[in-house]
C-alpha positions in Angstrom: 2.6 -10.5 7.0 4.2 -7.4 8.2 3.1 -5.0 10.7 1.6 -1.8 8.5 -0.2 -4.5 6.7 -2.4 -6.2 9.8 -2.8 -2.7 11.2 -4.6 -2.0 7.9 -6.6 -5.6 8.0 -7.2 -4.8 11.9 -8.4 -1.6 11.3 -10.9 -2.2 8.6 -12.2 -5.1 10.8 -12.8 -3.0 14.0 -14.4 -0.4 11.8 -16.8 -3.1 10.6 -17.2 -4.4 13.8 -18.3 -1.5 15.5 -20.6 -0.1 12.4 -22.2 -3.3 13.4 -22.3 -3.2 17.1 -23.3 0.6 17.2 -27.1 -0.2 15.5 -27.2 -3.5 17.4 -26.6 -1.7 21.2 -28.7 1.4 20.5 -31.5 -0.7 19.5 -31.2 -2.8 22.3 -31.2 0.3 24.5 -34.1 1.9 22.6 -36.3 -1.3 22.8 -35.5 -2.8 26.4 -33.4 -0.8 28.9 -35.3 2.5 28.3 -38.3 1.1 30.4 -36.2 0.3 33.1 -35.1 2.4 36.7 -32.3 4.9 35.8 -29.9 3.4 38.3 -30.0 -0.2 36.0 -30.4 2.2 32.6 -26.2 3.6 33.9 -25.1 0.4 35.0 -25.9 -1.6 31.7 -24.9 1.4 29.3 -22.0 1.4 30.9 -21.4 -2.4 30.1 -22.4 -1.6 26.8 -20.1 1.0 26.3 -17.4 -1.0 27.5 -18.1 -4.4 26.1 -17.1 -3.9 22.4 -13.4 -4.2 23.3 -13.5 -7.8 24.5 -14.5 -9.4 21.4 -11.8 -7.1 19.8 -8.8 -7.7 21.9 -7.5 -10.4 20.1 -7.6 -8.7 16.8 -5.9 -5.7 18.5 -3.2 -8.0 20.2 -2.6 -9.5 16.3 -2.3 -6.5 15.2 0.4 -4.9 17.4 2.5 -8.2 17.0 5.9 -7.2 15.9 7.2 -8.3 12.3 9.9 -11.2 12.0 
């Protein structure tokens, strides 16, 4: 599969994925960490903020693979 082609795939993927995640965090942070002490409220959206790329980084490294 060449390059331009995955980087289409990959793309389409991490727009899915993060039209997903999106809902999924705010709700989470609507529902449960809005009750809690702002100190905890910056550490976990920060997590939250950040943790979308994990799950993705093997999708990203596929992507940017270089053709044959």
């Amino acid at each position: 599969m060449r390059r331009r082609t995955r980087t289409l795939i990959g793309t389409l993927a991490i727009l899915a994925f993060v039209c997903v995640y999106g809902p999924l965090a705010m709700t989470l942070a609507d529902s449960r960490i809005s009750e809690a002490p702002a100190a905890l409220q910056a550490v976990i959206y920060s997590i939250l903020g950040i943790a979308w790329i994990f799950p993705l980084m093997p999708l990203i490294r596929w992507m940017e693979r270089p053709d044959r």
